[in-house]
Backbone as a chain_set.jsonl record, in Angstrom:
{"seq": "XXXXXXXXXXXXXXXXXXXXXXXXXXXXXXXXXXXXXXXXXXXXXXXXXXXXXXXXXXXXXXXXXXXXXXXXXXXXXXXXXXXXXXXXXXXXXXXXXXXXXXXXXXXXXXXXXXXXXXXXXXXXXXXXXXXXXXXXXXXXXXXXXXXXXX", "coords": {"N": [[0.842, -1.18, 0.0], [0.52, 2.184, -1.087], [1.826, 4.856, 0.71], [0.348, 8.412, 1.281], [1.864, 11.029, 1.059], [2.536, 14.262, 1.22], [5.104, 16.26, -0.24], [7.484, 18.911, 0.062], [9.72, 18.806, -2.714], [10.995, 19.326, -4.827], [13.165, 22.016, -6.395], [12.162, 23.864, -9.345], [14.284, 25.312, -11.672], [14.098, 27.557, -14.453], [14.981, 27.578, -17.771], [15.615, 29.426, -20.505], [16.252, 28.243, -24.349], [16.83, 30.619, -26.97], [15.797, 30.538, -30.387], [16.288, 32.724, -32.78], [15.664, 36.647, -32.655], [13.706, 38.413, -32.712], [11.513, 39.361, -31.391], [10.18, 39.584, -28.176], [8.733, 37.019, -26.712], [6.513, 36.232, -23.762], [6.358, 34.058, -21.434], [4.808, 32.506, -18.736], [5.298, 30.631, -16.391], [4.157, 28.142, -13.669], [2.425, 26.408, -10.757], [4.343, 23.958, -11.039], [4.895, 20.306, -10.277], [6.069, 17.028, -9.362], [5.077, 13.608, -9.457], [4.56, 11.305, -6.82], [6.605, 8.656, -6.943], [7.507, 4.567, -6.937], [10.801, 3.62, -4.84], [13.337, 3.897, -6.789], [12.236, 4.469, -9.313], [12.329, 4.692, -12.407], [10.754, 6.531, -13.863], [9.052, 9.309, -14.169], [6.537, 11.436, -13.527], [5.673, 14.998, -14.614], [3.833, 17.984, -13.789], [2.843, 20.901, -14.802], [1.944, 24.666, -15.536], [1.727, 26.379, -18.276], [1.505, 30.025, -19.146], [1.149, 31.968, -21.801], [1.539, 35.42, -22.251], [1.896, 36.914, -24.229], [0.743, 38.337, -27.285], [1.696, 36.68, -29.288], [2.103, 33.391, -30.813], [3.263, 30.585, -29.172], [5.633, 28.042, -29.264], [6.465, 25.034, -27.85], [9.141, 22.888, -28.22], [11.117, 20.685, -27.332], [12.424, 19.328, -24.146], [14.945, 19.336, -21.494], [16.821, 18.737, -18.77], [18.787, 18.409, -15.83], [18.172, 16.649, -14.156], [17.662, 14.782, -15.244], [17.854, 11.785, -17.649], [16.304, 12.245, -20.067], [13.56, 13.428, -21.046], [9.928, 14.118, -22.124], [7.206, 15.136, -23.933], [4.008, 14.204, -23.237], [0.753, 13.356, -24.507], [-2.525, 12.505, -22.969], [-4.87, 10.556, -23.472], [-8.659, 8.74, -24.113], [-9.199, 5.668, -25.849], [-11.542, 3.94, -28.072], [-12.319, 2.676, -25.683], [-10.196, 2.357, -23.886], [-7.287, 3.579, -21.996], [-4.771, 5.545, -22.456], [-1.258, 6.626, -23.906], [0.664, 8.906, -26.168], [3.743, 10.173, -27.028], [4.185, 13.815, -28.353], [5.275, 16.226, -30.276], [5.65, 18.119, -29.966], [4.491, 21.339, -28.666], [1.357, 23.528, -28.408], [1.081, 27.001, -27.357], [-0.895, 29.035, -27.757], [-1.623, 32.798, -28.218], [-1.877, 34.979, -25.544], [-3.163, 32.839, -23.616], [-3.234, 29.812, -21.498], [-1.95, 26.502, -21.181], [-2.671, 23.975, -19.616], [-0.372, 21.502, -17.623], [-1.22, 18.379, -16.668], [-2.579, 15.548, -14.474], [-4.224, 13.037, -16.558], [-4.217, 14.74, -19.116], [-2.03, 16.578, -21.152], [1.092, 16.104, -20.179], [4.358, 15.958, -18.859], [7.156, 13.25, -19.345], [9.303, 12.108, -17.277], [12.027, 10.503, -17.523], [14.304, 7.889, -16.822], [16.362, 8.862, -14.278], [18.896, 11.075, -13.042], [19.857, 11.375, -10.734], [19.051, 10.423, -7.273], [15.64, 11.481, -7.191], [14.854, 13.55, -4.444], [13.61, 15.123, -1.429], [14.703, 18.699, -1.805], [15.906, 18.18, -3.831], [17.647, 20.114, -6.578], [16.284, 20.772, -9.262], [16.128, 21.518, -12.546], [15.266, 22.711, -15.335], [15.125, 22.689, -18.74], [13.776, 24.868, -21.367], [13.409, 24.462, -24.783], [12.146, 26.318, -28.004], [10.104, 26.641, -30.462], [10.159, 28.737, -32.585], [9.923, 32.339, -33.919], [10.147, 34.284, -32.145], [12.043, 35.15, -29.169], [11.797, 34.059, -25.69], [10.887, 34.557, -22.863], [11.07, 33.904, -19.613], [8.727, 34.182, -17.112], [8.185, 33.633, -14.318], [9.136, 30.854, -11.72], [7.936, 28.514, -9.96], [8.138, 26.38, -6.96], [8.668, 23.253, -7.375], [6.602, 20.014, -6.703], [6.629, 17.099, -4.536], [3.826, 14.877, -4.881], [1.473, 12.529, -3.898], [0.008, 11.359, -6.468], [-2.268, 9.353, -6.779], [-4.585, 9.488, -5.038]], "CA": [[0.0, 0.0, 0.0], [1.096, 3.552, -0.893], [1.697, 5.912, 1.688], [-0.081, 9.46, 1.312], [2.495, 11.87, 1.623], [2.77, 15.782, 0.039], [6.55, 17.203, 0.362], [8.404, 19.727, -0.696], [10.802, 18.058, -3.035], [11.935, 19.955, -6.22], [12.829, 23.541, -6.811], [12.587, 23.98, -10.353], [14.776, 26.295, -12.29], [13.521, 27.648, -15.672], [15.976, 28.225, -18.904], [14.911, 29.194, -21.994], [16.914, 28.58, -25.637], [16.089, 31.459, -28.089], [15.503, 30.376, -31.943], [15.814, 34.096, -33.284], [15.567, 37.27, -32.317], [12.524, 39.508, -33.476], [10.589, 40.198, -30.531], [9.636, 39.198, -26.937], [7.184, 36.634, -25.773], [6.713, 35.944, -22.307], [5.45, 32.442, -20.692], [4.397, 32.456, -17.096], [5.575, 28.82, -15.855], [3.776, 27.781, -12.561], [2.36, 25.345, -10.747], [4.585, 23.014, -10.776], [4.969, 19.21, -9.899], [5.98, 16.18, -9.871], [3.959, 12.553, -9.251], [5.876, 10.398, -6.109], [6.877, 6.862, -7.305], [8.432, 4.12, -5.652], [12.022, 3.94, -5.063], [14.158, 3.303, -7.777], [11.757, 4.253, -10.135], [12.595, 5.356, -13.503], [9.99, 7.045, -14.629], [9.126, 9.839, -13.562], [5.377, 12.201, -14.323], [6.149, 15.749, -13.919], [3.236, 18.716, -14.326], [2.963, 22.458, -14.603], [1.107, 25.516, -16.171], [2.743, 27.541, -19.241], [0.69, 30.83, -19.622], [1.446, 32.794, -22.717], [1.184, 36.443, -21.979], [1.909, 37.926, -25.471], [-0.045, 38.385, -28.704], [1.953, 35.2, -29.633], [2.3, 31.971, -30.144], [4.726, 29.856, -28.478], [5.752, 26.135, -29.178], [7.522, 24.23, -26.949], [9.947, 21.788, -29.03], [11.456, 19.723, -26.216], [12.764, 19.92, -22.825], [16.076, 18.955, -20.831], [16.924, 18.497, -17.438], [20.189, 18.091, -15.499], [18.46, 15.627, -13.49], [16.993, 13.376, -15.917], [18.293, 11.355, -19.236], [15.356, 12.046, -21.041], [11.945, 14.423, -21.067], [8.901, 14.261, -23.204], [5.671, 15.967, -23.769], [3.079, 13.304, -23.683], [-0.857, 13.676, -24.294], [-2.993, 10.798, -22.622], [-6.338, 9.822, -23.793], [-9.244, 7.457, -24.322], [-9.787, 5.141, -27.577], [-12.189, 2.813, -27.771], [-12.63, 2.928, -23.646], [-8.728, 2.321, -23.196], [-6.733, 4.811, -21.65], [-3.252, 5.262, -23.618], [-0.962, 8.044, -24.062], [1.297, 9.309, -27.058], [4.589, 11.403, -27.323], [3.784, 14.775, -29.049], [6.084, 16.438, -31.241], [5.782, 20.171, -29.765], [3.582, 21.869, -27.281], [1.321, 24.682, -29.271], [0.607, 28.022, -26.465], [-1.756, 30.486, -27.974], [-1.319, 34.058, -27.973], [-2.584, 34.938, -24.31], [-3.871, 31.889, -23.31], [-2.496, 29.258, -20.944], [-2.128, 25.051, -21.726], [-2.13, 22.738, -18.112], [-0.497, 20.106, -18.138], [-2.656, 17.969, -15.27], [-2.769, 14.319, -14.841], [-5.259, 13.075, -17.204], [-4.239, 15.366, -20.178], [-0.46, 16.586, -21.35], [2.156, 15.982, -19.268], [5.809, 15.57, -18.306], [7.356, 11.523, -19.128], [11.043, 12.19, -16.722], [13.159, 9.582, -17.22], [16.204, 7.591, -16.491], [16.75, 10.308, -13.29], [20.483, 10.854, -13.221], [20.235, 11.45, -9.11], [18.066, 10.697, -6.591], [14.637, 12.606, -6.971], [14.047, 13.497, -3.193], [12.959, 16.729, -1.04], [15.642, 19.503, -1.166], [17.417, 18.161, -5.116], [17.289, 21.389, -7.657], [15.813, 19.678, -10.569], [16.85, 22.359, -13.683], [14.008, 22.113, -16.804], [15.523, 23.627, -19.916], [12.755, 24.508, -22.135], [13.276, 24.165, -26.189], [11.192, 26.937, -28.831], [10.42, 26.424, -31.791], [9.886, 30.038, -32.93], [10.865, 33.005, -34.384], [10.318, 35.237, -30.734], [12.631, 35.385, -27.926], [11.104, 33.639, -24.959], [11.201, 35.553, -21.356], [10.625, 33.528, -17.837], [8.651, 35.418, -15.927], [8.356, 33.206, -13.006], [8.884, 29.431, -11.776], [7.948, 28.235, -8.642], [8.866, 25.414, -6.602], [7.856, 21.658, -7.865], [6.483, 19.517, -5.084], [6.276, 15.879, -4.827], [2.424, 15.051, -4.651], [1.049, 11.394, -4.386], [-1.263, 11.579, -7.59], [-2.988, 8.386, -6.265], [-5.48, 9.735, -4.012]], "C": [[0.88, 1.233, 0.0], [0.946, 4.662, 0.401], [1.479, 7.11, 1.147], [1.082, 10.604, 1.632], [2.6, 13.006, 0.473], [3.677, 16.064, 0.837], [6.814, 17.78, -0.517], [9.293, 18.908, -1.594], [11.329, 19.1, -4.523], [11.853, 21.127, -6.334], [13.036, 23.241, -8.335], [13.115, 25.269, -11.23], [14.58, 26.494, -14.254], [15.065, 28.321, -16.474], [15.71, 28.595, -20.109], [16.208, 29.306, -23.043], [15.893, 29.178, -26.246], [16.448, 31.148, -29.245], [15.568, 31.95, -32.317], [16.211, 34.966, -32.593], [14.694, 38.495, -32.618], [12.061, 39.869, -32.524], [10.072, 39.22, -29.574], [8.441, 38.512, -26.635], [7.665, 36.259, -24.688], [5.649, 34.829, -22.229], [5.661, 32.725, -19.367], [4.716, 31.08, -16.976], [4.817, 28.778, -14.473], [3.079, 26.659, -11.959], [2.662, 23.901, -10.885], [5.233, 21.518, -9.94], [5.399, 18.075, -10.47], [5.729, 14.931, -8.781], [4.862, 12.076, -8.23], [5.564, 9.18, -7.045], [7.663, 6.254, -6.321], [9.634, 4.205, -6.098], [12.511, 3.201, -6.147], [13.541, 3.246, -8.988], [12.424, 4.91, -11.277], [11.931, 6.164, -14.453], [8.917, 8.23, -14.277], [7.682, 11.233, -13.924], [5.562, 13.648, -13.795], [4.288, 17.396, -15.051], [3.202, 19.939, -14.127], [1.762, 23.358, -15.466], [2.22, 26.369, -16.892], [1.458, 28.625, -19.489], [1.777, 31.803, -20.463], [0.786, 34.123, -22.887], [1.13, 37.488, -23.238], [1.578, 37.877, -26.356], [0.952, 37.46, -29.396], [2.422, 34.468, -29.88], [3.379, 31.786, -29.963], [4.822, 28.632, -28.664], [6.804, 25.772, -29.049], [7.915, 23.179, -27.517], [10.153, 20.93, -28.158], [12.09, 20.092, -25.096], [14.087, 18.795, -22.766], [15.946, 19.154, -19.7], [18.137, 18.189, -17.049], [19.518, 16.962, -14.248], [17.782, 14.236, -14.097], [17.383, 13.13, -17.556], [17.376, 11.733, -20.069], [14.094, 12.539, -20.832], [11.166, 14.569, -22.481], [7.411, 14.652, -22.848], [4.764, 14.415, -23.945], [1.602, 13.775, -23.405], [-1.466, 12.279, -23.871], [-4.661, 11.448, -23.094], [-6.957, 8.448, -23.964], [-9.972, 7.056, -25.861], [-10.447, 3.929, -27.312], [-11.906, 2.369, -25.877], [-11.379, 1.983, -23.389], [-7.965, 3.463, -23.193], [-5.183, 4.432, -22.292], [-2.844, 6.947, -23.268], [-0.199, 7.967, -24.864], [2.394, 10.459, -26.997], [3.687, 12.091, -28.314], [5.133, 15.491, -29.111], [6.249, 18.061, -30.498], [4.052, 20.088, -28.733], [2.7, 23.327, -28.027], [0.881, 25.729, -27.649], [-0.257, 29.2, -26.992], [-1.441, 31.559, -27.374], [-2.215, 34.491, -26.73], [-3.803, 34.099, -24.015], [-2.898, 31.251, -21.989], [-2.75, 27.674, -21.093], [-1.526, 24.387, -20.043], [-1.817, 21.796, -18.468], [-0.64, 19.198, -16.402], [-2.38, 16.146, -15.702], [-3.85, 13.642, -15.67], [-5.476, 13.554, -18.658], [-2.28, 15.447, -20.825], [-0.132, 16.384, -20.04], [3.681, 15.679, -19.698], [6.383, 14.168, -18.392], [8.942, 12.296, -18.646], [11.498, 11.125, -16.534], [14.366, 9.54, -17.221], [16.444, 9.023, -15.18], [18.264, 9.704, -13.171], [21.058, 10.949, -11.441], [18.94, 10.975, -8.542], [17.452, 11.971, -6.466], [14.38, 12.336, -5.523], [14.068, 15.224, -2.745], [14.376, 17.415, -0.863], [16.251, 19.389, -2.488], [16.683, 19.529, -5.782], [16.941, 20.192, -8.963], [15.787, 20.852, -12.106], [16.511, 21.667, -14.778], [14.495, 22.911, -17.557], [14.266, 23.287, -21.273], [13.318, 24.944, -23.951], [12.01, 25.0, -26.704], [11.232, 26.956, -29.5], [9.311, 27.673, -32.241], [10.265, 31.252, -33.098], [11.032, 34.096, -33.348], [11.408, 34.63, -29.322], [11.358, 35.087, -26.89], [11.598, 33.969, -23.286], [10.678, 34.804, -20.188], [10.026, 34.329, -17.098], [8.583, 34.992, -14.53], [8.397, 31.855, -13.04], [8.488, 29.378, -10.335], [8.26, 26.545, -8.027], [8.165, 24.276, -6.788], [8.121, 20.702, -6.371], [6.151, 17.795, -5.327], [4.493, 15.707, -4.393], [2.197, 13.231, -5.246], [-0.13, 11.289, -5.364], [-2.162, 10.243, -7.119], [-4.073, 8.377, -5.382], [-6.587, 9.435, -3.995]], "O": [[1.785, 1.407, 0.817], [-0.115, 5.112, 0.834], [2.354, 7.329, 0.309], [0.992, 11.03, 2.783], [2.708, 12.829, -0.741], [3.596, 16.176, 2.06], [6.588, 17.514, -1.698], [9.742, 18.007, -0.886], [12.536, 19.216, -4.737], [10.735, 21.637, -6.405], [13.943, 22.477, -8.666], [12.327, 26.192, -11.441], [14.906, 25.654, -15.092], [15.888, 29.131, -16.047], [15.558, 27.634, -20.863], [17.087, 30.145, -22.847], [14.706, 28.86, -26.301], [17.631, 31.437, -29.43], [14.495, 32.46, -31.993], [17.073, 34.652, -31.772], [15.248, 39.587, -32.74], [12.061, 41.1, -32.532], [9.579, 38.159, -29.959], [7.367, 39.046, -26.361], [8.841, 35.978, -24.46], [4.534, 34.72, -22.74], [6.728, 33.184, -18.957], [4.114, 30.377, -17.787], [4.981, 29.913, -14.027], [3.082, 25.699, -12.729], [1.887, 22.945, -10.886], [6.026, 21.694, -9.015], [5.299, 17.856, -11.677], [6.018, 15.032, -7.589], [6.045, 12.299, -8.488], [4.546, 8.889, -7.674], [8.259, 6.734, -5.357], [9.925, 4.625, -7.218], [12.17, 2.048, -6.41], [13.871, 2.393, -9.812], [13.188, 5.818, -10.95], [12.346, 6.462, -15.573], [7.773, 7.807, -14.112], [8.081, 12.062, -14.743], [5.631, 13.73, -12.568], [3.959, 17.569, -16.225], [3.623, 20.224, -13.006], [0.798, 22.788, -15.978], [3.227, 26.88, -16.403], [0.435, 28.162, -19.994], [2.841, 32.261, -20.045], [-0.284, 34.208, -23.489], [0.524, 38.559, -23.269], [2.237, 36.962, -26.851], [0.843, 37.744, -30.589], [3.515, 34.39, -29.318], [4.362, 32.426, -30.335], [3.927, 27.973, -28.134], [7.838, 25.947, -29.693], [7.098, 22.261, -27.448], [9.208, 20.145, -28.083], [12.36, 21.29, -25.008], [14.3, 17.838, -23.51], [14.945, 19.783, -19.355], [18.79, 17.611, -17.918], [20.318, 16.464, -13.455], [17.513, 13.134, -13.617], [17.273, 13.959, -18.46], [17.759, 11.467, -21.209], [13.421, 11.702, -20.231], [11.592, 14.975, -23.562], [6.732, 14.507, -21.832], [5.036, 13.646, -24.867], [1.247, 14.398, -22.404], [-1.065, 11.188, -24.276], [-5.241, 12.528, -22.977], [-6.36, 7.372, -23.988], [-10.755, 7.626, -26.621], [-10.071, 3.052, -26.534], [-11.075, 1.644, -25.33], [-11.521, 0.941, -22.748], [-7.91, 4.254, -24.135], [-4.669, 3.335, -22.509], [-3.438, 7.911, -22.784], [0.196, 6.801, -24.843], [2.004, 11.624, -26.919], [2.788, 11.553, -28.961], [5.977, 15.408, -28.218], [7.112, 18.898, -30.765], [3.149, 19.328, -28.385], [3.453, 24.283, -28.212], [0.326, 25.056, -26.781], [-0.148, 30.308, -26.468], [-1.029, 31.564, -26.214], [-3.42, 34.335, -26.928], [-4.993, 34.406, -24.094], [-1.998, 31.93, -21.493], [-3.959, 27.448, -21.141], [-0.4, 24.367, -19.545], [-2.384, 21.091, -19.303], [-0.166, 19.527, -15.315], [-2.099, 15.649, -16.793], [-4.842, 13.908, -14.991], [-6.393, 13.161, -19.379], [-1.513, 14.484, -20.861], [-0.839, 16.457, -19.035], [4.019, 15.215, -20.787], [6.129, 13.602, -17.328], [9.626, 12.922, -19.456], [11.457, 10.638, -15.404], [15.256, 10.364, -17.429], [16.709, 10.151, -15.595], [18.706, 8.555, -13.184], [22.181, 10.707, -11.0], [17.882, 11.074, -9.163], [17.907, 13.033, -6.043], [13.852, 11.285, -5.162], [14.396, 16.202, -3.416], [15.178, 16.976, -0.039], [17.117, 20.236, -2.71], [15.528, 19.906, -5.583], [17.39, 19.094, -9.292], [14.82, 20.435, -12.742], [16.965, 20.615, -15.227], [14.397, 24.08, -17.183], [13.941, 22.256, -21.863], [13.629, 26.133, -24.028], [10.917, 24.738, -26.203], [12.328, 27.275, -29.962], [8.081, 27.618, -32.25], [11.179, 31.508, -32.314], [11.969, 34.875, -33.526], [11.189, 33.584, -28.711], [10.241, 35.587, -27.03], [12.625, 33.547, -22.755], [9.612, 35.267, -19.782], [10.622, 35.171, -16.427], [8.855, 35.769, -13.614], [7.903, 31.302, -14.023], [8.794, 30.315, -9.596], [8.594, 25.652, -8.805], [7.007, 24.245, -6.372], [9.002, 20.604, -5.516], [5.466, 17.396, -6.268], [4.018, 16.492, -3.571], [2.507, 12.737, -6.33], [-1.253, 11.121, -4.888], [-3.298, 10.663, -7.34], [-4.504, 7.303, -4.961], [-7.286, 9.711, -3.02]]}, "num_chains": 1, "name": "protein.A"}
């Protein structure tokens, strides 16, 4: 049986690579998390909120991490009443809008972790744009372990 526990566990630090240089969008990052597993797991569900504050769009190519081999956008859904999920190629953000990614919908696949994920590691998300604007952080906040199992 899983034990119930919400901790602090990940600060996450935001990076952005710029494609270009024409003109300023800004993404709000927040809310984020990531799923507990058991020990020694490798696989790792991690979620957040990107709000896109500027007349527009933004698409998120792929991500990095200094604490994990390997990050992908995945969308989950239901086909024929089985639940499944699919890598996705890019992340689209509409011009002031915002895209959750929530258990149930997109999300975070973190694998291979290159350290122990526990409360207190910096966990450092480098986000990938595929676009011709300069992309501005305006805030991250701290990612928390959260038993999604409830």
């Amino acid at each position: 049986m899983r034990t119930k526990s919400i901790k602090p566990l990940i600060l996450i630090a935001f990076l952005s690579i710029a494609f270009g240089q024409e003109i300023f969008a800004e993404l709000d990052v927040n809310d984020s998390w990531i799923r507990s597993a058991p020990p020694n797991s490798k696989i790792f569900s991690g979620y957040l909120k990107f709000k896109n504050v500027s007349p527009n769009e933004i698409t998120i190519k792929k991500m990095k991490s200094n604490a994990f081999d390997q990050i992908e956008i995945h969308s989950s859904f239901i086909e024929d009443g089985i639940s499944s999920m699919r890598k996705i190629d890019s992340l689209r953000i509409p011009e002031n809008s915002e895209v959750k990614l929530d258990p149930g919908g997109y999300h975070l696949m973190m694998m291979s972790p290159k350290k122990e994920i526990k409360e207190g590691n910096l966990v450092e998300l480098i986000i990938y744009y595929k676009t011709l604007d300069r992309i501005k952080i305006l805030r991250s906040d701290a990612m928390v372990l959260r038993d999604g199992y409830e």
